[in-house]
C-alpha positions as CSV (number, residue, x, y, z in Angstrom):
1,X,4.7,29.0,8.0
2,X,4.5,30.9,4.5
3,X,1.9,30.7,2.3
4,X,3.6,29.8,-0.3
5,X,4.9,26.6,1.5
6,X,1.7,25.1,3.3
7,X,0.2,25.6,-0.7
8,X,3.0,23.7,-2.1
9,X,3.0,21.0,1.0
10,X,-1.0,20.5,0.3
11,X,0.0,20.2,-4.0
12,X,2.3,17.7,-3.3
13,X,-0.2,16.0,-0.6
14,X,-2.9,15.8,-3.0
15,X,-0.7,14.6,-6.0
16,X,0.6,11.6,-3.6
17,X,-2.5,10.8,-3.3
18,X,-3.9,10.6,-6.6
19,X,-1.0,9.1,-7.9
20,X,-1.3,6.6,-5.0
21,X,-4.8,5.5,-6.6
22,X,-3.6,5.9,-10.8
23,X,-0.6,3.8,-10.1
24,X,-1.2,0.3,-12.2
25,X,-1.9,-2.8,-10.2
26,X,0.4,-5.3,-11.3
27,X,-1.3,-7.8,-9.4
28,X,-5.2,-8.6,-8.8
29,X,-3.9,-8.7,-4.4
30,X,-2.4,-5.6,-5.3
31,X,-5.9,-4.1,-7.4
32,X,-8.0,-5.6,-4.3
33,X,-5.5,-4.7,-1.4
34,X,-6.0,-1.0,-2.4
35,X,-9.6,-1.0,-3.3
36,X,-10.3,-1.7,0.6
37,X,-7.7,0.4,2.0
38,X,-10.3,3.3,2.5
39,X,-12.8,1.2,3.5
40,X,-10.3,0.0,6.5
41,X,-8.5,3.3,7.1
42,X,-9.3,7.2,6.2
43,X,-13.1,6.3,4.4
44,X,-12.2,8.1,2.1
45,X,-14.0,5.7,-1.4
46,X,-14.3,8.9,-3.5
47,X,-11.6,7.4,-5.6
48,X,-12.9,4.4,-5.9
49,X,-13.9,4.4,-9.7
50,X,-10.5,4.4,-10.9
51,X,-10.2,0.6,-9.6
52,X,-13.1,-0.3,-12.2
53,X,-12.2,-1.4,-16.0
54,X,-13.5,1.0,-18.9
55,X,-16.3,-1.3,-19.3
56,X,-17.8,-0.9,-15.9
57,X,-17.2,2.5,-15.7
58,X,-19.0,3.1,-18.8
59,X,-22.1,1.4,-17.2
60,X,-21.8,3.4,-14.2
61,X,-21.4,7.0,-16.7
62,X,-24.7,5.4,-18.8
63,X,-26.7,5.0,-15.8
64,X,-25.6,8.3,-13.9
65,X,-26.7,9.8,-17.6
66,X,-29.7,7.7,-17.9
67,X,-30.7,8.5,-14.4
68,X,-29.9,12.6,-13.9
69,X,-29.0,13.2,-10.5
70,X,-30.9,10.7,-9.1
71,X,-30.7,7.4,-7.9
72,X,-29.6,4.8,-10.4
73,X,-29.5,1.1,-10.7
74,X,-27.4,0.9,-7.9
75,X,-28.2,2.1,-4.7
76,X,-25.7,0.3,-2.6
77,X,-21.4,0.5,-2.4
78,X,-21.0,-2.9,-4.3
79,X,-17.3,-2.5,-2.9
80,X,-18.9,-3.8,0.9
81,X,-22.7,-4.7,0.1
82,X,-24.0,-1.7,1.4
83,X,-24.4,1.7,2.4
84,X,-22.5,2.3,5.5
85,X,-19.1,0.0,6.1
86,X,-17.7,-1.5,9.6
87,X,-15.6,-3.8,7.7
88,X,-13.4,-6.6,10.0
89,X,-11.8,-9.8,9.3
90,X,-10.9,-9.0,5.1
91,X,-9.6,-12.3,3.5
92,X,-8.1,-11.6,-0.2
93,X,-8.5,-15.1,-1.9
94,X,-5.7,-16.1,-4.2
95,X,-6.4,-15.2,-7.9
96,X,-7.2,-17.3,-10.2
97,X,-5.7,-15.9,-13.6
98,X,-6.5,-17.2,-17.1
99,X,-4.9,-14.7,-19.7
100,X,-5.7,-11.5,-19.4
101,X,-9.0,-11.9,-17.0
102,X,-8.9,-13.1,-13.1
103,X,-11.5,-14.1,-10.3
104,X,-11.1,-13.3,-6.7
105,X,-12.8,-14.0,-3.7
106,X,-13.4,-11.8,-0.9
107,X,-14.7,-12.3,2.0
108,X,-15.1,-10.0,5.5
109,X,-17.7,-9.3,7.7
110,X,-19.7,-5.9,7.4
111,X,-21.4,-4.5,11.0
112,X,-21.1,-8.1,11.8
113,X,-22.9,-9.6,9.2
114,X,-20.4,-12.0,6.8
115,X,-20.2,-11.1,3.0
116,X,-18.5,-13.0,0.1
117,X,-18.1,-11.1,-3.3
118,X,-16.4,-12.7,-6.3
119,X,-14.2,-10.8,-8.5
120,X,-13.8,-10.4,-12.1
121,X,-10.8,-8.5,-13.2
122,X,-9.2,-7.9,-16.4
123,X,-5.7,-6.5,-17.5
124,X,-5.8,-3.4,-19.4
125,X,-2.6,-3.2,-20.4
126,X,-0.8,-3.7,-17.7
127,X,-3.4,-2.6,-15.0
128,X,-5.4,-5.1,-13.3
129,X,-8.6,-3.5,-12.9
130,X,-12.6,-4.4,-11.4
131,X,-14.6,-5.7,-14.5
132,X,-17.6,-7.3,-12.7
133,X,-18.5,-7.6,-9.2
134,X,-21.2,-10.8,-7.3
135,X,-22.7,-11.2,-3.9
136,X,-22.3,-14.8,-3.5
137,X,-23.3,-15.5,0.2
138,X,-26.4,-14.4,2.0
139,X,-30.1,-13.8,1.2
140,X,-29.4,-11.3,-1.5
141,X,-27.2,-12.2,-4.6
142,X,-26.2,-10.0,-7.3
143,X,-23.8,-9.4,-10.0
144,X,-23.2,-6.2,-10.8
145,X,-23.1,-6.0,-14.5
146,X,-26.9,-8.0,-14.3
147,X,-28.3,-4.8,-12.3
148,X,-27.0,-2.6,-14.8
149,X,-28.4,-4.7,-17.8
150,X,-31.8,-5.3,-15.9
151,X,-32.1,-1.7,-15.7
152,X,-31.8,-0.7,-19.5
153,X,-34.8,-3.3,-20.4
């Protein structure tokens, strides 16, 4: 095959994908549904951060910043409560919406063990996005946006 073709087949491969991930979620199901898809298929998370509000992104840039290379207030995928993911049995709760802000509850099992995170989304015009994440189930509870704030003291 030319050169010129498998380059342009791989442009267009890699712009699906990314667009894929930058498309708005017009629904919270939708934002969620998508935010686990690598987790359940190709592991790839790398895009991962474009599922997260400006807000929580901003504490993530802060604490990479604050931190400089190393490891930061978080030291775990909040995404599956962990480091490494063997996800089964995904439930996607129905949302429940007030305005422009939403809470989902998901719950699966990780290597076996069962987890149940609550989400807090917001619309940003138009685009449901992760504002806050919680560990609600299991010896260690969290909430995302506490570990960030307990760390700046």
């Amino acid at each position: 095959m030319p050169r010129f073709i498998v380059v342009a087949a791989l442009s267009l491969a890699a712009v699906s994908a990314s667009t894929a991930v930058a498309q708005p979620f017009e629904t919270p199901a939708a934002l969620i549904e998508a935010l686990y898809a690598p987790y359940l298929g190709n592991g790839d998370t790398s895009e991962r951060d474009a599922f997260f509000s400006d807000e929580l992104t901003g504490l993530y840039a802060d604490d990479a910043q604050k931190n400089q290379g190393e490891v930061g207030a978080i030291g775990f995928d909040p995404v599956i409560n962990g480091q490494d993911w063997d996800i089964a049995d995904l439930h996607v709760g129905k949302a429940e919406i007030s305005g422009q802000a939403a809470v989902v509850t998901v719950r699966f099992e990780n290597f076996s063990t069962p987890m149940t995170l609550r989400y807090s989304l917001i619309d940003e015009g138009g685009n449901w996005q992760v504002d806050d994440i919680e560990s609600i189930e299991g010896d260690t509870r969290w909430r995302l946006s506490e570990i960030f704030a307990n760390a700046q003291d």
